[in-house]
N, C-alpha and C positions, 0 to 999 in steps of 0.2 A: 628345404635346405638339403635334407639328407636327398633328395632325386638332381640335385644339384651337382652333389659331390658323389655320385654314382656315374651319371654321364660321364664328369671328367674321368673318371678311371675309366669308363668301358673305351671313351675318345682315346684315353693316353694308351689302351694297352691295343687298341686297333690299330696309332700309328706305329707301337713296336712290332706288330705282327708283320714277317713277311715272308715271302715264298723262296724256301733256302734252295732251290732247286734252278734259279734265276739271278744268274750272276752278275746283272746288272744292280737285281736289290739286294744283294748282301754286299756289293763293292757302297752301295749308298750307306748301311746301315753300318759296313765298317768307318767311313767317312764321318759319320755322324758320332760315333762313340769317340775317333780320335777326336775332333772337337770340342766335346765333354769332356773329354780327360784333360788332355790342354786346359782348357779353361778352368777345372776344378785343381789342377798343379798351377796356374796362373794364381788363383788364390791364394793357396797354401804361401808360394813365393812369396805376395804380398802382406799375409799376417803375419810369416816369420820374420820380415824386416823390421818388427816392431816389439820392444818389451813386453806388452801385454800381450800380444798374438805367441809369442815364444813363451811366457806363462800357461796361456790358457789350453796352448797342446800339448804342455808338459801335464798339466792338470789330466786331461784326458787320458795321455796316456799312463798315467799314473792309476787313475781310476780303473782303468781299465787291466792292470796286474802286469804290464808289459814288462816290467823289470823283476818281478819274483817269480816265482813256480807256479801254477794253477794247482797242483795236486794238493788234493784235502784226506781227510780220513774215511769220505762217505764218497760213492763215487757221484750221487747225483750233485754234491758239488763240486768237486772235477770238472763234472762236465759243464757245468755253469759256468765255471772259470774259465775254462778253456774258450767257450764260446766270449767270456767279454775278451780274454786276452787275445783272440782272433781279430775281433775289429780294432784294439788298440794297435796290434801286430799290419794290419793294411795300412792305418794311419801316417804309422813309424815308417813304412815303406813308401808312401807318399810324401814324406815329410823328407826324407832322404835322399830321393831323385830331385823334387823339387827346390831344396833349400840346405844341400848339403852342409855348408859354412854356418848356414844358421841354429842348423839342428845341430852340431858340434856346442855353438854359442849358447844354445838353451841347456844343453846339458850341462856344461863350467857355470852358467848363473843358477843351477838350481844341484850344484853336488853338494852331498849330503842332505837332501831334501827327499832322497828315495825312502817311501813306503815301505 
């Protein structure tokens, strides 16, 4: 199993591998990431039409310290902080392009719910 799930990564990171010097594969590899993003903002669009999908990324980005300070009194948890409230902080920026009205709507159904 584990030579299984080794191939897959060396496969996945052969097809990211391209030659930046060739601008026909980096206009593909640009191509390919806006389709991933699209689709992973298609997403988001689609959970936030929903009660629970506007719950559940409130949750994360709650968990994640997106709304308080990261500063602690030790710096190595600063920096832990900073690092979760970084991925909540892309989330919230994904969540905002994609679903602006909704992400307004999740935060009136969950004020006073902040951490």
């Amino acid at each position: 199993m584990a030579d299984s799930v080794l191939e897959n990564q060396l496969s996945e990171q052969a097809e990211e591998a391209y030659d930046t010097s060739d601008k026909e594969q980096v206009n593909k590899a640009r191509k390919k990431y806006a389709r991933k993003r699209a689709d992973r903002l298609k997403f988001i669009q689609a959970a936030m039409q929903h009660p629970e999908g506007r719950g559940w990324f409130y949750d994360i980005l709650t968990f994640c310290k997106v709304f308080q300070t990261p500063f602690k009194d030790d710096p190595h948890r600063t920096a832990f902080s900073c690092g979760e409230q970084n991925v909540g902080l892309r989330i919230m920026e994904d969540i905002q392009i994609a679903a602006p009205k909704e992400y307004l709507n999740m935060i009136t159904e969950n004020k006073g719910n902040i951490n």
